[in-house]
ZABA-399109 format. One record per residue (C-alpha): residue number from 0; x, y, z. Coordinates in nm, 2 decimals. Example, Ala and Ser with C-alpha at 12.3 -4.5 7.8 and 13.67 -1.06 7.14 Angstrom:
// ZABA-399109
   sero        x        y        z
      0     1.23    -0.45     0.78
      1     1.37    -0.11     0.71
//
This chain:
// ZABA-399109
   sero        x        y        z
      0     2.21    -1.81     5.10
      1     2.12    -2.08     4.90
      2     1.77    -2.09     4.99
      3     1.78    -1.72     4.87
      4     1.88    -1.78     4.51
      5     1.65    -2.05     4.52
      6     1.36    -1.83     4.53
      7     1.46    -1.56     4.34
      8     1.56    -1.84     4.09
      9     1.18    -1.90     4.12
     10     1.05    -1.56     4.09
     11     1.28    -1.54     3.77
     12     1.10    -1.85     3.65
     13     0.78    -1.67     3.75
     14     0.87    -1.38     3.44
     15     1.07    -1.52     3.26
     16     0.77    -1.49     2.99
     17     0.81    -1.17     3.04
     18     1.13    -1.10     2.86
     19     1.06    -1.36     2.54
     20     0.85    -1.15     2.26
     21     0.82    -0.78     2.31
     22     0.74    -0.48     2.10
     23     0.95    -0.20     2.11
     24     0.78     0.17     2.21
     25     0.99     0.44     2.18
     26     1.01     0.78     2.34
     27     0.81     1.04     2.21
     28     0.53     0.78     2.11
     29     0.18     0.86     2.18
     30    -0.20     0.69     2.21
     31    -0.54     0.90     2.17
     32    -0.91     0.73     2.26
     33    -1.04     0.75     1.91
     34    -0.77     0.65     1.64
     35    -0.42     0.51     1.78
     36    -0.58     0.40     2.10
     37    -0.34     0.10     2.23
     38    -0.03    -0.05     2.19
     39    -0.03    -0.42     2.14
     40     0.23    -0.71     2.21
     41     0.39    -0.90     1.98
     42     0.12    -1.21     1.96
     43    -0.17    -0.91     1.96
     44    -0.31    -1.09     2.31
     45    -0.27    -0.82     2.52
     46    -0.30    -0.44     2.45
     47    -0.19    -0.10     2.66
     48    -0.41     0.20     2.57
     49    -0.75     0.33     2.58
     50    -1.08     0.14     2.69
     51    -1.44     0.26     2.70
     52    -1.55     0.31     3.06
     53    -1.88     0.50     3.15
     54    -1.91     0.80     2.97
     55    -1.55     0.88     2.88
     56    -1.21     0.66     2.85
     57    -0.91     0.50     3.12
     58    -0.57     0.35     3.07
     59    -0.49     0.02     3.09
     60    -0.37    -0.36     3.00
     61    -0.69    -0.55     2.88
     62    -0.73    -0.92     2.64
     63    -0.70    -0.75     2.31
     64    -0.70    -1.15     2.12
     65    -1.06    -1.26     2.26
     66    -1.42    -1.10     2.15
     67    -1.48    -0.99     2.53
     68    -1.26    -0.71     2.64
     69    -1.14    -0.84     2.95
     70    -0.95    -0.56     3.19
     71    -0.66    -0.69     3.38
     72    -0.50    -0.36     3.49
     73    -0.63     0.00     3.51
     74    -0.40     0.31     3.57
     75    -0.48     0.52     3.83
     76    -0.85     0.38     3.89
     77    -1.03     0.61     4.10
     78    -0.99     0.90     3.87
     79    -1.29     1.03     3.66
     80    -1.26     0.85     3.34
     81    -1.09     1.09     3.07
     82    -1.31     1.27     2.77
     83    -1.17     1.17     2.41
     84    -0.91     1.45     2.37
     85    -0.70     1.36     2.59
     86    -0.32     1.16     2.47
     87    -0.12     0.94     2.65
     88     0.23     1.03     2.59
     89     0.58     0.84     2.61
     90     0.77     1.18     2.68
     91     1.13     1.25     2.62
     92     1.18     1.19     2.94
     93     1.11     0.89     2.98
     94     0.77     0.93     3.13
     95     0.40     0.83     3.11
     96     0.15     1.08     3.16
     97    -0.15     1.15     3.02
     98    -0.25     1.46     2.88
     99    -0.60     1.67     2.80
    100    -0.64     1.93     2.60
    101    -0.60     2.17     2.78
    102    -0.25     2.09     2.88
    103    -0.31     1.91     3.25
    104    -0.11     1.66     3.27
    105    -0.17     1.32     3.50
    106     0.11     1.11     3.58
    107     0.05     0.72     3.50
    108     0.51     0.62     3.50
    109     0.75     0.87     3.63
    110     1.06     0.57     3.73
    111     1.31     0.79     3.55
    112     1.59     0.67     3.31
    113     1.33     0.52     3.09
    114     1.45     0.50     2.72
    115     1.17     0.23     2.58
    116     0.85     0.06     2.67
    117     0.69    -0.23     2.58
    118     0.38    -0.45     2.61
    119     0.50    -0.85     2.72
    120     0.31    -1.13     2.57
    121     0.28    -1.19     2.93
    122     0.06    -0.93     2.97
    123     0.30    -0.72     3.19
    124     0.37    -0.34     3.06
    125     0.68    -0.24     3.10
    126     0.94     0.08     3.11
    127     1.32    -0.03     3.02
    128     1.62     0.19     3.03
    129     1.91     0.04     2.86
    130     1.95    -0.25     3.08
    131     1.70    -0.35     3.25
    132     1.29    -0.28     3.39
    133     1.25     0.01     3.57
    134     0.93     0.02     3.61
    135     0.61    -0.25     3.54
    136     0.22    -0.31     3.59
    137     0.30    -0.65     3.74
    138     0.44    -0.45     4.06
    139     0.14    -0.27     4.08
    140    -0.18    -0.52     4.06
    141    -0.50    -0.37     4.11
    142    -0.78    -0.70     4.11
    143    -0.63    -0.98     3.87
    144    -0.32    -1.16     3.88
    145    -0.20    -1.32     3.55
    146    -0.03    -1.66     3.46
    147     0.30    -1.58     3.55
    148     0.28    -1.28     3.80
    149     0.29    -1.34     4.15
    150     0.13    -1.11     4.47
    151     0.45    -1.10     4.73
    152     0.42    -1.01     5.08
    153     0.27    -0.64     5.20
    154     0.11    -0.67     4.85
    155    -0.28    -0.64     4.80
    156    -0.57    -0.69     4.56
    157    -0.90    -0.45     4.57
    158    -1.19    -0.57     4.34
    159    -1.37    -0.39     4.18
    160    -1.69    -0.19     4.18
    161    -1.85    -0.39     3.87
    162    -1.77    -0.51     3.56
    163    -1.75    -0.22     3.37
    164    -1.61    -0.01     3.65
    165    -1.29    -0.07     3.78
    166    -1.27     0.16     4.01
    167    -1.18     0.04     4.38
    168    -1.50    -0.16     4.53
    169    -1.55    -0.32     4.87
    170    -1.31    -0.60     4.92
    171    -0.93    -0.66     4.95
    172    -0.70    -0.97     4.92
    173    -0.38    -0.91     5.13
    174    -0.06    -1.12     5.12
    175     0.02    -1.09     5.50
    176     0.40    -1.11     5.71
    177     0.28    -1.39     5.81
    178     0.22    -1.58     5.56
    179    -0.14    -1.61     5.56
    180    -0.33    -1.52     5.23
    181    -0.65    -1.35     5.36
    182    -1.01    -1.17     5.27
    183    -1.11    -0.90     5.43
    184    -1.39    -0.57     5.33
    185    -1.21    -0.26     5.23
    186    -1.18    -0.04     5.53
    187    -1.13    -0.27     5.81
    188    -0.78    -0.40     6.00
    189    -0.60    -0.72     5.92
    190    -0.75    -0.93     6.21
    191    -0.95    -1.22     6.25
    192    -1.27    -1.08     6.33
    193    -1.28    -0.92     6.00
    194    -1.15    -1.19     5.76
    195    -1.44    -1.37     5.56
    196    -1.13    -1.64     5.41
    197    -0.81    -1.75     5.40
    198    -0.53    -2.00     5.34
    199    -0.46    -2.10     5.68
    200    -0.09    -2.06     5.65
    201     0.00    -1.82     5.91
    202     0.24    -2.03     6.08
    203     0.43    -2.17     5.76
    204     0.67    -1.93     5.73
    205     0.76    -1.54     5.61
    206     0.79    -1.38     5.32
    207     0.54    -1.56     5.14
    208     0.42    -1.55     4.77
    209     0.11    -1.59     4.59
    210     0.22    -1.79     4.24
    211    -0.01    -1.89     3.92
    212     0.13    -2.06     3.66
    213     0.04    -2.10     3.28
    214    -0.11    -2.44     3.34
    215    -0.36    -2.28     3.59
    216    -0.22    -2.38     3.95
    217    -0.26    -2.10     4.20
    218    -0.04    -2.16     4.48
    219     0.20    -2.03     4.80
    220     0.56    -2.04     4.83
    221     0.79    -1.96     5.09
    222     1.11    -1.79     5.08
    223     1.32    -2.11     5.11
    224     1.14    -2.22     4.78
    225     0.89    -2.46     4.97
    226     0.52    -2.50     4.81
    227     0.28    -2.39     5.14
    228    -0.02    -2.51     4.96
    229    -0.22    -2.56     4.62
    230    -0.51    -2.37     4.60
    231    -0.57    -2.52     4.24
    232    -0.44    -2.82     4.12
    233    -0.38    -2.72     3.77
    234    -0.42    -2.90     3.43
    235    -0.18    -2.98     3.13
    236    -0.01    -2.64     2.99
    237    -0.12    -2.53     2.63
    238    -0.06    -2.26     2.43
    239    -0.45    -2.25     2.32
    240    -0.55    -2.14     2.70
    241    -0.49    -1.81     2.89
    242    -0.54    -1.80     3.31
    243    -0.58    -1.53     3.52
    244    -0.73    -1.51     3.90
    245    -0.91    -1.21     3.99
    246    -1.08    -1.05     4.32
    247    -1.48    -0.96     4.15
    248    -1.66    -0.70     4.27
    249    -1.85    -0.94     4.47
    250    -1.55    -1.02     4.75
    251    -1.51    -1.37     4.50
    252    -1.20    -1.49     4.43
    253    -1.21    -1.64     4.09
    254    -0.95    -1.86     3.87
    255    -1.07    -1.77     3.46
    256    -0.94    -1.97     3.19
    257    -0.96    -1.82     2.82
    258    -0.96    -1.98     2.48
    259    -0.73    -1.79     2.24
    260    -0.93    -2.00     1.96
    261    -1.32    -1.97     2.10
    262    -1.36    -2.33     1.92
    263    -1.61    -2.56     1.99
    264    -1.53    -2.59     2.38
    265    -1.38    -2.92     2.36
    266    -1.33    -3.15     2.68
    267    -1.57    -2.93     2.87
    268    -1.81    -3.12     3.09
    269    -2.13    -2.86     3.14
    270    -2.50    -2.90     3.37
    271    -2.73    -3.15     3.17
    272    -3.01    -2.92     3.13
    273    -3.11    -3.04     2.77
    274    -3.45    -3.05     2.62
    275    -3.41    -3.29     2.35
    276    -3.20    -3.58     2.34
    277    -3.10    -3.75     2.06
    278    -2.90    -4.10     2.00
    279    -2.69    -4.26     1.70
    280    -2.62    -3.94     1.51
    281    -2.32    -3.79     1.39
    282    -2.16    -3.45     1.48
    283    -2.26    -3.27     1.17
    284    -2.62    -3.41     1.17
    285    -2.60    -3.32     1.56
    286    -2.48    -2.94     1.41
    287    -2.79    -2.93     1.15
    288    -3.03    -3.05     1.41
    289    -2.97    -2.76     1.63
    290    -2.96    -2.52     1.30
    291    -3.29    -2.63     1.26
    292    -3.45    -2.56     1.57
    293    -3.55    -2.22     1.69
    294    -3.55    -2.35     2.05
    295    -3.18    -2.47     2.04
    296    -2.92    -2.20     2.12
    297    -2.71    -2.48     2.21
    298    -2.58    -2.83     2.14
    299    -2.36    -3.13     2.34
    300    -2.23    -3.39     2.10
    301    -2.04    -3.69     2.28
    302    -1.97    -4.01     2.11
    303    -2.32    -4.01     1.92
    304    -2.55    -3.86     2.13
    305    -2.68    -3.51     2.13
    306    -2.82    -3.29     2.36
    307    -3.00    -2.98     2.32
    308    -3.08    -2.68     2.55
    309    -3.07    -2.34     2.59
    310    -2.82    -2.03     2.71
    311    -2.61    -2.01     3.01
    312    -2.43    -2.34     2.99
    313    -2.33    -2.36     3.37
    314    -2.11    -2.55     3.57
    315    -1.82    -2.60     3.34
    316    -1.53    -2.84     3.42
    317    -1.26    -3.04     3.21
    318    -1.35    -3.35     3.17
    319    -1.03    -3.65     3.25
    320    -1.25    -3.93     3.06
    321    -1.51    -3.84     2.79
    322    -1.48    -3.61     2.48
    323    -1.73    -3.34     2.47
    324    -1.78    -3.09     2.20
    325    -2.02    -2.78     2.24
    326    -2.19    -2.59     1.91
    327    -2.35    -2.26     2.04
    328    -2.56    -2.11     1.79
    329    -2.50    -1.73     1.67
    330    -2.65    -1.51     1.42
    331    -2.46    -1.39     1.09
    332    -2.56    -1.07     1.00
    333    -2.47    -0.99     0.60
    334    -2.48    -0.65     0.41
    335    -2.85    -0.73     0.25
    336    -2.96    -0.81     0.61
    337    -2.82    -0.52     0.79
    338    -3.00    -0.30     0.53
    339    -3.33    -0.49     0.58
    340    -3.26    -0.42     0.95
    341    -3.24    -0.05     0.91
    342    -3.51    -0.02     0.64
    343    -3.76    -0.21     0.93
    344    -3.57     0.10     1.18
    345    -3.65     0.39     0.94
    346    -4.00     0.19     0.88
    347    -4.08     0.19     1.23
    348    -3.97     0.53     1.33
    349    -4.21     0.65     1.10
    350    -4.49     0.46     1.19
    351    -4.43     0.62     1.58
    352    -4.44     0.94     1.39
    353    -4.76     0.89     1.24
    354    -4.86     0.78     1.59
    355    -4.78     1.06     1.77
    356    -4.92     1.29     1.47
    357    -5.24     1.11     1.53
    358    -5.26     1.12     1.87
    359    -5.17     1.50     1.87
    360    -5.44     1.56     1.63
    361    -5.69     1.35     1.84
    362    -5.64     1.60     2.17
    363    -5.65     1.88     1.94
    364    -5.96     1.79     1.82
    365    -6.13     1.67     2.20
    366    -6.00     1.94     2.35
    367    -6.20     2.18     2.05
    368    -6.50     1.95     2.12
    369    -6.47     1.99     2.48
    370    -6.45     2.41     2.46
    371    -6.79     2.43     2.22
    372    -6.96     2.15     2.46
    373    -6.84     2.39     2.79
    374    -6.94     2.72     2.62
    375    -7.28     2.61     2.51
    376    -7.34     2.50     2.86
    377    -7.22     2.82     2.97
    378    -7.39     3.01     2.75
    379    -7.73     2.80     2.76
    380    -7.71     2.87     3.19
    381    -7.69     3.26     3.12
    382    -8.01     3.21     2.90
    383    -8.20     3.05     3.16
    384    -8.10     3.28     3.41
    385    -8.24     3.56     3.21
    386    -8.52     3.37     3.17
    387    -8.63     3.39     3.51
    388    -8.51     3.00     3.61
    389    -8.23     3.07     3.87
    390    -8.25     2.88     4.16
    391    -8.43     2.96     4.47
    392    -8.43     2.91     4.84
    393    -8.65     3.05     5.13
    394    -8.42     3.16     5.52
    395    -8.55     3.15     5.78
    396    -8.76     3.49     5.79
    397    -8.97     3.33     5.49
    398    -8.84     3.53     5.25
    399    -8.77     3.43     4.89
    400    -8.49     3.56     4.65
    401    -8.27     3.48     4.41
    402    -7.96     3.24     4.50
    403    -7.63     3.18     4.24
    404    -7.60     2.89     4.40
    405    -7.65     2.59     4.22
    406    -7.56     2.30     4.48
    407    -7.84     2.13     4.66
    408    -8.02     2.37     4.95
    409    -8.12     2.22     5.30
    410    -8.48     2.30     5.43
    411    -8.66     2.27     5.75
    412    -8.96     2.22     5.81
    413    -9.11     2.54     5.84
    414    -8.93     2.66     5.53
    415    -9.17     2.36     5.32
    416    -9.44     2.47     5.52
    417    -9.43     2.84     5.41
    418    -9.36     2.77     5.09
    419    -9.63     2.57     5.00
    420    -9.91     2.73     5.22
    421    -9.96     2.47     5.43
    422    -9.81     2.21     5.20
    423   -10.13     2.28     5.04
    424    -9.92     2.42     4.69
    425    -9.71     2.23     4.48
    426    -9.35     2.25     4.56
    427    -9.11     2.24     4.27
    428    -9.24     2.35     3.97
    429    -9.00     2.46     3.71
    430    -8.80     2.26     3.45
    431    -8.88     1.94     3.56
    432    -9.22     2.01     3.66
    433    -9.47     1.90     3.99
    434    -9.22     1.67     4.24
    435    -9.42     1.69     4.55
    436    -9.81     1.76     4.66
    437    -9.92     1.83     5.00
    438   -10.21     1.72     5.14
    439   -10.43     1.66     5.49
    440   -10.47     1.30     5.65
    441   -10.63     1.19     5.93
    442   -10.44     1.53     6.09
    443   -10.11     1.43     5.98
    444    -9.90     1.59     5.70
    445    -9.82     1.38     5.44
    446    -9.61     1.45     5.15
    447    -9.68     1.21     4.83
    448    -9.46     1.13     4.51
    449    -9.61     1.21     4.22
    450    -9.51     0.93     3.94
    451    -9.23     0.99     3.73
    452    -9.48     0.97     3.45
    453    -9.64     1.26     3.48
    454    -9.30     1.47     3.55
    455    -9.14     1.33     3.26
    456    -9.46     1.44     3.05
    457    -9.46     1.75     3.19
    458    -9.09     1.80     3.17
    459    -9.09     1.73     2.79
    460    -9.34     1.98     2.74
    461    -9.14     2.27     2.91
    462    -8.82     2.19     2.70
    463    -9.00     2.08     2.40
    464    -8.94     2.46     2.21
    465    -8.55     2.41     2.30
    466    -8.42     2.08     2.32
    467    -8.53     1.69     2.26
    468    -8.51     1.51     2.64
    469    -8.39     1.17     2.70
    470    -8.64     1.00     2.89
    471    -8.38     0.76     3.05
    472    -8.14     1.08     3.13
    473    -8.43     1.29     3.29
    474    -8.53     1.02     3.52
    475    -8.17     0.97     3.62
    476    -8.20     1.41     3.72
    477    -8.49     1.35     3.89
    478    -8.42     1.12     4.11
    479    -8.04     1.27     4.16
    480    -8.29     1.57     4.27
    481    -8.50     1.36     4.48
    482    -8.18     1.19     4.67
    483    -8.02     1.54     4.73
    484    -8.32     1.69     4.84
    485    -8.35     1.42     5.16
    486    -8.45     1.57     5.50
    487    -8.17     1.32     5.65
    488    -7.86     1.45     5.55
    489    -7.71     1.13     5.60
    490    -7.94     1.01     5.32
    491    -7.78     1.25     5.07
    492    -7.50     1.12     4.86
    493    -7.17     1.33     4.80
    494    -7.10     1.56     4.52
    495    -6.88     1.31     4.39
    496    -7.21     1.03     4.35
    497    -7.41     1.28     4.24
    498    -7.18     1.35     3.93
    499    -7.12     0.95     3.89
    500    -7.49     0.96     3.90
    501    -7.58     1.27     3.65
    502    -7.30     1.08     3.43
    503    -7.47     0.71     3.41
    504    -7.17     0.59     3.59
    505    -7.32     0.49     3.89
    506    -7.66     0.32     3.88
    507    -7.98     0.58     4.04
    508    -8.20     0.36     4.30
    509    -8.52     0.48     4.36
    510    -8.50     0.74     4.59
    511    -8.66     0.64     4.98
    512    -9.01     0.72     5.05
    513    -9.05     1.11     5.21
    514    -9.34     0.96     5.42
    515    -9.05     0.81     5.70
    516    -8.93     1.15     5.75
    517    -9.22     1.37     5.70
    518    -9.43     1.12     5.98
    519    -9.13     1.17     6.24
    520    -9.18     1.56     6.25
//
């Protein structure tokens, strides 16, 4: 029996924050996302209300004293988060529900009896009927415990799916029967196999508790009011520093400490990671010389020396002997400056307009170019054709007629043969003039290459009442006409060369000699 008020004496101890400083909310009291979005405790550390999460808003307890809004409870966490009409109401009935627009209602408290609420400067929102709690976040933990709150047996932790989601991610923290804090992922039994950590205290008795205290010590104790074990030791209590332990979304169990003032971080021993080091100064020189340079986002001052380096400081831990003082840089933003800010905005929004504007403009304009360049080509093609300059080719029975192809033709032998007479005519006489001659050797048909001269002469001449040639441009043709006109159609290149070729993208060799070919038949 004894042994029993002994521990309840120490749970009491436990909350006994709890009851100190509270700030009376009364039936019939409501919160909305956008105006009156939390209720606050007395010291305006912690807050119950409305926080941003993803696109739309939840309910919860969060550090309303610090800059970072730090989540330590969220009301029914799975649920989509809520768009901004919704109200959280404190009904005459004593219950907590939140409401949309529409008139849904979701239940967040329904202990009955309730006649006020109230949010503890120990961070524990709570529902009182005239005498005592009826109903409180601390009996409900969803991934953080809190100085003064303790995780009894059957009782669980879930982290989180990130940072900014709290909804319920992949790992669990259970306070077994058996006395045995353990880590397992969500989804699997409480056995071994599955545990990644724990305490080791399965055979140290029942009905265990998991404690932490405002000085920071995390620790077990038993039902008779025995401490199991210290999972941190703890420091010196002050009223300046906040603790809380929570399960992160990355199966972690972490112990946080906050500074209510965000000082200097005094006592704080960090990773020497400095670039600059310097000796005999004083702390407000040390300040200025870190003011001063753009490479310093940082600065360690301890007992004259100074260190400089840059963001994260990692690896922070009190320190029992030496005084250390950090100075972390941060920008000041004034009225004047915010304006500059947004004149350089609006000043660069219109520059990317112009941009655009010009860029539009400059397809506009190409694609214009591009029609009239297409249409005179088209248009210059009908006139030859009308002209008598369509292409040609010969089949097989040796007769000759018009073709609308325009890719390169094969020819054998006999086709050559017919249509030069005996390769005694010149073949290829047109726009680009006399290509190849036959003539008799020795008995042996040989076909020579006239030089590229005399077909540029003569091609100049041809086009000479309709357009100016470029020497360089109708050599490149001619021997893209020579290449594609190979007996060995393994010689020929693809259409895709040929247009690299026609183009000046890909560099025109001399085309092979017809002799190796012409010899072989």
């Amino acid at each position: 029996m004894a042994a029993i008020l002994i521990f309840l004496l120490l749970l009491t101890i436990c909350n006994a924050e709890a009851q100190q400083r509270q700030s009376t909310i009364n039936l019939g009291s409501s919160l909305s996302p956008t105006t009156n979005s939390s209720w606050l405790s007395h010291s305006g550390l912690y807050a119950f209300g409305f926080y941003q999460q993803a696109n739309g808003y939840a309910v919860g307890v969060f550090l309303a004293g610090i800059p970072q809004k730090t989540v330590l409870w969220t009301a029914n966490r799975d649920d989509p988060p809520a768009t901004g009409d919704v109200t959280l109401n404190f009904t005459n009935d004593g219950r907590l529900v939140l409401q949309s627009a529409q008139g849904k209602e979701t239940s967040i408290a329904s202990p009955g009896g309730a006649t006020s609420a109230s949010m503890l400067d120990s961070g524990n929102f709570v529902l009182f009927n005239s005498k005592e709690i009826v109903w409180q976040t601390f009996d409900y933990p969803t991934d953080t415990i809190l100085q003064g709150q303790h995780l009894p047996t059957g009782k669980e932790l879930f982290s989180s799916i990130s940072e900014y989601d709290k909804s319920t991610g992949l790992f669990r923290l259970a306070m077994q029967e058996d006395g045995n804090l353990v880590q397992y992922p969500v989804g699997t039994t409480d056995v071994q196999q599955y545990a990644y950590w724990s305490s080791q205290t399965y055979r140290d008795g029942d009905n265990v508790t998991l404690c932490l205290d405002v000085n920071g010590q995390l620790y077990l104790l038993n039902s008779t009011g025995t401490y199991l074990t210290n999972l941190t030791q703890g420091v010196s209590p002050t009223k300046d520093i906040v603790y809380l332990m929570r399960l992160d979304a990355d199966g972690i169990l972490r112990l946080y400490s906050y500074n209510l003032h965000q000082n200097e971080f005094l006592d704080t021993e960090w990773e020497e990671n400095y670039f600059s080091h310097l000796l005999s100064i004083s702390k407000e020189d040390c300040k200025a010389a870190c003011l001063e340079d753009c490479n310093c986002e940082v600065v360690m001052f301890n007992a004259g020396e100074c260190r400089k380096q840059k963001l994260p400081l990692r690896y922070g831990r009190r320190s029992l002997t030496d005084t250390n003082i950090a100075f972390v840089k941060v920008g000041i933003i004034t009225t004047s400056t915010s304006t500059q800010i947004r004149i350089a905005q609006m000043g660069s929004e219109k520059k990317l307009r112009k941009d655009i504007l010009i860029i539009s403009i400059s397809f506009v304009v190409f694609g214009i170019f591009m029609f009239v360049i297409f249409g005179t080509a088209i248009y210059r093609n009908h006139i030859y054709k009308n002209r008598g300059r369509a292409y040609t080719r010969t089949s097989n029975n040796g007769c000759i007629g018009f073709s609308e192809d325009v890719a390169p033709q094969s020819f054998t032998y006999s086709d050559l043969e017919s249509m030069t007479d005996g390769f005694k005519e010149e073949l290829g006489r047109g726009a680009f003039g006399t290509v190849f001659k036959g003539t008799i050797q020795n008995g042996q048909k040989v076909v020579a290459v006239k030089r590229l001269e005399k077909v540029l002469a003569e091609g100049e001449r041809e086009f000479e009442t309709e357009m100016k040639v470029n020497k360089k441009q109708l050599e490149r043709m001619v021997k893209v006409g020579l290449w594609c006109t190979l007996y060995e159609p393994s010689l020929r290149p693809s259409m895709k060369n040929v247009l690299h070729m026609l183009e000046g993208i890909i560099h025109v060799p001399i085309p092979p000699s017809p002799n190796s070919f012409v010899t072989t038949l």
